[in-house]
N, C-alpha and C positions, 0 to 999 in steps of 0.2 A: 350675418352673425359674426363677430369680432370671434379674436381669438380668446378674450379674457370668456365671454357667456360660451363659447365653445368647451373648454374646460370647465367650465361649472356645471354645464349639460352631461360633460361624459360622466364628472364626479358622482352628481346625482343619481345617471342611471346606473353607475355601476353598484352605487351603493341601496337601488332598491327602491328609490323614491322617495328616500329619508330627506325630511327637509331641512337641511343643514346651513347655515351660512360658514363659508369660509374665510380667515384670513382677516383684511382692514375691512371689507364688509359689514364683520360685525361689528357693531358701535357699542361701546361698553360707556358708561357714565358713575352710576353706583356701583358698590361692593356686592350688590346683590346681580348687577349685572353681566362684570367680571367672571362672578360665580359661576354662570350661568352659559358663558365662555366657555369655561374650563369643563363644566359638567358637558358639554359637549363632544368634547375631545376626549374625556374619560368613557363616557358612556358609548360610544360608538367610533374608539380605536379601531378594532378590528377591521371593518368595514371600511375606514379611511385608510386604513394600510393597502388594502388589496384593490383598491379604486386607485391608490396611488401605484400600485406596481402595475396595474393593466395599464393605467399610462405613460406608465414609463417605456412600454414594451410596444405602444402604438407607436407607427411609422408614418401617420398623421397625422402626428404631431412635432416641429422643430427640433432640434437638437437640444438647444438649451431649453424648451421645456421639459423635454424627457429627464435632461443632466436633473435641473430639478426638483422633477420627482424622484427622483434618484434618491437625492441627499434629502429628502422631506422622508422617506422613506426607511431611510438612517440613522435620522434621529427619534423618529416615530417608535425603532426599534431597539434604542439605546433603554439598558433596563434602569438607568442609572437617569434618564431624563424620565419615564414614566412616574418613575417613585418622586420625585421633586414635584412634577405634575399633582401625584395625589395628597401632598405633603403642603401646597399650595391651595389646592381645597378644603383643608381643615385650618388652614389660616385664615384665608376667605371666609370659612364659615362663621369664624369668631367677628369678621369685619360686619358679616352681612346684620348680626342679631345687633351690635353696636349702633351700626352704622343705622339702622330702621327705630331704634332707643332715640337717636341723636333727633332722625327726621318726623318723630311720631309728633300730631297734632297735638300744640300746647309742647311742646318738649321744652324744659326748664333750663337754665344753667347751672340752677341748684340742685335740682336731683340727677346730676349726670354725675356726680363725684361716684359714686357705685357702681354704675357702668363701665369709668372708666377705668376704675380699680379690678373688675370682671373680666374688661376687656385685656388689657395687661396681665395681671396674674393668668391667664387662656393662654395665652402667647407664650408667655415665659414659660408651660407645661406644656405648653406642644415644640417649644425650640428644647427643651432638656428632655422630654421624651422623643426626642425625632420625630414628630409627627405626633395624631390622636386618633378618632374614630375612621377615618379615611384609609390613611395608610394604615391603619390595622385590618380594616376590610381586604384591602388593595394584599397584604400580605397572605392571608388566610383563601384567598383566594388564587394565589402564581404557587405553581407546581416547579419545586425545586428537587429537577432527577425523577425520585419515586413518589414522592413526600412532600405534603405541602408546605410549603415556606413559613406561616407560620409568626416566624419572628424576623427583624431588620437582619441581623447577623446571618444565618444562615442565606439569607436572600443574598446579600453583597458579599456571601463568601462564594454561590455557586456562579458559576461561568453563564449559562445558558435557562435560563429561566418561559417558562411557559404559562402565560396570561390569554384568555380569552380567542385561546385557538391561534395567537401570534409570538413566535418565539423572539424573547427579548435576550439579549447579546453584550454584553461592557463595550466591546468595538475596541478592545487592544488597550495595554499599559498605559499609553498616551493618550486617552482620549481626554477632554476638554472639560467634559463633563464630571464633576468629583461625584464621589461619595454620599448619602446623606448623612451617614451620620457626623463625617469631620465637616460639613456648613450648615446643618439645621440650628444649631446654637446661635452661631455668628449672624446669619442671616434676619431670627426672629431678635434679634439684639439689632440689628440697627433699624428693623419696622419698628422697635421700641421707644430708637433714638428720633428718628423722625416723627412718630408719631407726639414725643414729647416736645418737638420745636414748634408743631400745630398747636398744641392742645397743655400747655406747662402744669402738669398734676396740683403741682405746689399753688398756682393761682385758680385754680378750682377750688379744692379743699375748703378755701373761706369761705366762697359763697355756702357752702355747704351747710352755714351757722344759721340759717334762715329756713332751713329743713327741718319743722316740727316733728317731722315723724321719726330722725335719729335723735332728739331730745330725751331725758330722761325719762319717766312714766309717772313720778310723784311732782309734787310740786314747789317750786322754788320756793327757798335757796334749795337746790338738789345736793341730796349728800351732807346738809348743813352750812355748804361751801357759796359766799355768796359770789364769786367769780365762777362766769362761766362764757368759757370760749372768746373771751373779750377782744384779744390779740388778733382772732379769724375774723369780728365785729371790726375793727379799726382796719386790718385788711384789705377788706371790702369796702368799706369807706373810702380810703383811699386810691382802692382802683376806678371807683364808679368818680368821684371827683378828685381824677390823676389834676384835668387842667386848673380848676377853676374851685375853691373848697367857699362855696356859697356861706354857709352857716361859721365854718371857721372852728372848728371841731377838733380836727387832725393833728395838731398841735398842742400840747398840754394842754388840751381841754377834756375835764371829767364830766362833761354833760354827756356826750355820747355814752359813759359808761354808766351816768346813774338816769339816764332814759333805758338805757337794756335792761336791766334791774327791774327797775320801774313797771315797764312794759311785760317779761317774765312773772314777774309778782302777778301783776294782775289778770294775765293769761290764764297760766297756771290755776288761779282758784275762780274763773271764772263758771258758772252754771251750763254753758255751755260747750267747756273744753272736751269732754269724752266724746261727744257728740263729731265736735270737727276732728280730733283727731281720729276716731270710726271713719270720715270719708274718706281717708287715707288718698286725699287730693289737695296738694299744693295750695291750688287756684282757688278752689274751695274755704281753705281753711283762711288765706288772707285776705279772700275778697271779703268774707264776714269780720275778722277782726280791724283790715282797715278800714271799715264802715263803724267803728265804735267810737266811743273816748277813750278807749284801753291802750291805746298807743300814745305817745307823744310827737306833735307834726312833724317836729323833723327827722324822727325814724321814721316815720310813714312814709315820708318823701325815700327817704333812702331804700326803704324796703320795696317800694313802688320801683323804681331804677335800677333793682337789679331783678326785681323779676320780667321787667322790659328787657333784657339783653339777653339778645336773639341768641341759641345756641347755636342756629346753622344758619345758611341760606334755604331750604325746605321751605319755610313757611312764606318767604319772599316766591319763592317761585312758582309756587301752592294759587297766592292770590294774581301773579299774572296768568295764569291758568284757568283760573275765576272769572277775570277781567275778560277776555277770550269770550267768553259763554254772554256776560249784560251785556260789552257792548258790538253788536255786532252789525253788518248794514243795515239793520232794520232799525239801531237808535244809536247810532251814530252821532248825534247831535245834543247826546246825555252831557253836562255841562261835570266839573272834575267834582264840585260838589256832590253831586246827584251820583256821581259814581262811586266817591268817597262813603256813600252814606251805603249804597246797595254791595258794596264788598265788606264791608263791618256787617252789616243784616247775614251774609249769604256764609260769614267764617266764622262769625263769633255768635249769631245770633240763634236762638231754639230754634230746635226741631220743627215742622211742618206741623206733627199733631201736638207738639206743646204750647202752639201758638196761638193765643185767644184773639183770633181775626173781628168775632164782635165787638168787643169793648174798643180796639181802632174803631171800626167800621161805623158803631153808633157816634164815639167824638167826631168823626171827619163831617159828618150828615147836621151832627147839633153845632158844631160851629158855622151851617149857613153854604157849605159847598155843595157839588150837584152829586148824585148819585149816579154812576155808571149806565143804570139804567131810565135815567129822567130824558122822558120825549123831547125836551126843548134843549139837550144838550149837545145835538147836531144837527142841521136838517137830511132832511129823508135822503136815502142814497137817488134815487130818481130829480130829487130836483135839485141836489148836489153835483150831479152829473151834466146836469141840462145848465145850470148856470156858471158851471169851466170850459164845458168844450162847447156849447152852441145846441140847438134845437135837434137835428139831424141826426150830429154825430152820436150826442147823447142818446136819441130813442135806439139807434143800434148795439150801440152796446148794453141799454136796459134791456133791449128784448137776449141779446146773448145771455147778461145775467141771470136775468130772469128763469133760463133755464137749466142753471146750474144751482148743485146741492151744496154749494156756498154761500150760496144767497138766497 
């Protein structure tokens, strides 16, 4: 055994049997799994403290392993990196509800402008709150002196704080480790910044103009106003055709504006609008109206290409996942057509019991093809077997078959 599984044997046992991963071990990918990091460390500090100081105290173990656990021990104890810990969990959590928004099957580009406005305004309330539900638990829970801590202030004003049986400490005027409450501000300000160099608010918002269900409730011209959101229309127009403006639109052209019009009007007073907008489904409500004459083709086309653009990589990585499952050694030899066709069936296509297998099943049989079950559609396993391998070999392996509940 190395020395690396040697310490992870003594951590384990000291800790009980808990099954922990420590350290680059664990593989973090989504925000959900990050989370899932940290909830670790939060929920069984205790236990990693005292596994960490019995090895510090073992003699063998190296010097520099002990040094260490020494200093893991340290900071484990700093009261001032716990709270940051739990202050990063309720950031986290705001990532994880987003970020599972972002990856959900069918996830639009169009309906993430509210998520993303959700996810921001969370942030910005936990960076000027110093934290949310976490670090309020985390506080209500650490005994400060007599009296439970309660609130941030009294926690970073007492010296020596008591958490889950492990006395947490500042570690001296110097230490490395700030405050929360002079970096929770800064901190969730630049997840804010970054998060807007991914994700630019301002180039969402248009697509946003193709979301029926933030539209108004009566029917156009709404308000009496016949302009409506035209500016986030052209937009969008011109980010789905940055390179190349096929129709020739983008440029003082009013067709684009009296097709939206156009297309509103007749939406709007359509017999069937309460209905789609009752499904309170995107996909739902365009697949029906771009199946009409109620649009004009070239916003069709248009409307069509932005609900094409992918919000994430999730659904890309969903169907190589897919792909994994048809084609595997057993049909190996499925041609990209034939796979093309069974990964649209297996993402996009009905449920198992919504699937009416008769109405195939009688086409495939009336247009003259064999039925799975028709006797002259292979010969018999016995004399299939006798005319590949020879007389001999074949009765021997007919008689093994033969007595197997395979066959």
């Amino acid at each position: 055994m190395n020395k690396g599984h040697k310490r992870m044997s003594f951590l384990r046992e000291a800790m009980g049997g808990e099954k922990i991963t420590f350290g680059g071990n664990y593989e973090t990918r989504w925000a959900a799994s990050e989370k899932k990091a940290v909830k670790v460390i939060i929920n069984h500090h205790g236990k990693i403290v005292k596994a960490l100081e019995d090895l510090s105290m073992d003699t063998s173990f190296r010097p520099e392993v002990r040094q260490t656990a020494v200093g893991l021990v340290k900071q484990l104890s700093n009261k001032n990196v716990m709270l940051i810990f739990y202050f990063f969990y309720d950031v986290l959590d705001v990532f994880e509800t987003s970020s599972l928004q972002f990856q959900k099957r069918y996830g639009l580009l169009v309906d993430q402008c509210k998520n993303i406005e959700d996810m921001t305004s969370s942030l910005r309330k936990i960076g000027s709150l110093c934290g949310g539900h976490y670090v309020s638990e985390f506080l209500k829970s650490c005994t400060c002196g007599a009296d439970k801590c309660n609130n941030l202030l009294t926690y970073e004003k007492t010296e020596e704080v008591v958490c889950n049986g492990v006395t947490l400490i500042k570690q001296g005027r110097h230490s490395q480790i700030p405050d929360l409450s002079d970096v929770a501000h800064q901190l969730t300000s630049k997840l804010l910044e970054e998060l807007n160099s991914y994700i630019p608010q301002s180039s969402v918002e248009s697509f946003d103009v193709l979301n029926p269900f933030n539209w108004p409730k009566d029917t156009y011209p709404f308000d009496g106003q016949l302009q409506f959101r035209e500016s986030d229309l052209k937009a969008s127009y011109n980010a789905v055709y940055m390179e190349e403006d096929p129709y020739e639109l983008s440029v003082g052209s009013e067709e684009l504006v009296e097709d939206w019009r156009s297309m509103l009007r007749k939406i709007t007073t359509d017999s069937k609008w309460c209905k789609m907008i009752a499904s309170k489904d995107i996909l739902v409500f365009w697949e029906h109206y771009l199946g009409t004459n109620l649009i004009p083709e070239k916003l069709k086309d248009l409307i069509r290409n932005i609900l094409a653009i992918p919000v994430g990589s999730a659904d890309v990585e969903r169907a190589f996942s897919i792909l994994t499952h048809i084609r595997d050694s057993r049909r190996s030899q499925l041609t990209a057509e034939h796979i093309e066709d069974a990964l649209r069936i297996r993402m996009n296509g009905p449920s198992p019991d919504e699937f009416n297998s008769i109405k195939y099943a009688t086409s495939w049989v009336n247009s003259g093809k064999m039925r799975s079950d028709d006797p002259n559609r292979v010969q018999p396993k016995r004399q299939r077997i006798l005319n590949e391998k020879g007389e001999e070999i074949a009765e021997m392996e007919f008689k093994y078959m033969g007595g197997s509940a395979l066959f």
